[in-house]
Steps between C-alpha positions, in 0.01 A plus 500: 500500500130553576340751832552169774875378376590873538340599826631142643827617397488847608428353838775179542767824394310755761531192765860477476546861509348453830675217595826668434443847688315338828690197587399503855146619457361315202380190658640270164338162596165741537513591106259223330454539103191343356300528194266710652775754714790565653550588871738610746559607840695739680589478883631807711453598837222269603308622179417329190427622138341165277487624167283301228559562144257407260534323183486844329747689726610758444208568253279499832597578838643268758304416804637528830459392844654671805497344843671595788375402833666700723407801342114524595222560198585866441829548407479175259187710319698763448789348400315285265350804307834657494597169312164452316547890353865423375397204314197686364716730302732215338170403310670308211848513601727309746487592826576224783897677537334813615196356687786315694680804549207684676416196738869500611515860541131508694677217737805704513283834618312319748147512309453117580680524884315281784224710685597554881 
């Protein structure tokens, strides 16, 4: 099995992980798989996590996009780095469970709650 058939299998078995463990938040008719990447997205409390995986995941990092609108420009930085440094130190090893884990739990705390 060469580098490609490998990562594109160590993400299709990292997918369903996901898709197993968040149900309700993995948005399944969101997750695409090309030959370029693989992407999901995760909904929760008016916030939303789109994760891209490139062809060489987990041998590079994922990319991610956080939006949530009701939450005003700071909070989104901040949670965004929070995100950003917990991919950063899966360098070369799966980590979309985890990265999932920390968006639900910033939700959860209120680091993404609408500004009054």
């Amino acid at each position: 099995m060469d580098e490609l058939e490998s990562c594109a299998e160590r993400q299709r078995d990292e997918l369903a992980v996901l898709a197993a463990m968040f149900p309700e938040e993995l948005a399944e008719e969101e997750v695409a798989h090309t030959a370029a990447a693989s992407a999901f997205l995760v909904r929760s409390g008016g916030a939303a996590l789109r994760v891209s995986l490139p062809q060489r995941y987990p041998l590079q990092l994922p990319l991610l996009s956080l939006s949530c609108p009701s939450a005003g420009p700071e909070p989104v930085a901040a949670a965004s780095r929070t995100l950003e440094a917990a991919v950063s130190k899966a360098a070369g090893e799966e980590c979309c469970t985890g990265l999932v884990q920390t968006f639900l739990e910033l939700v959860a705390a209120g680091a993404l709650a609408a500004q009054e």
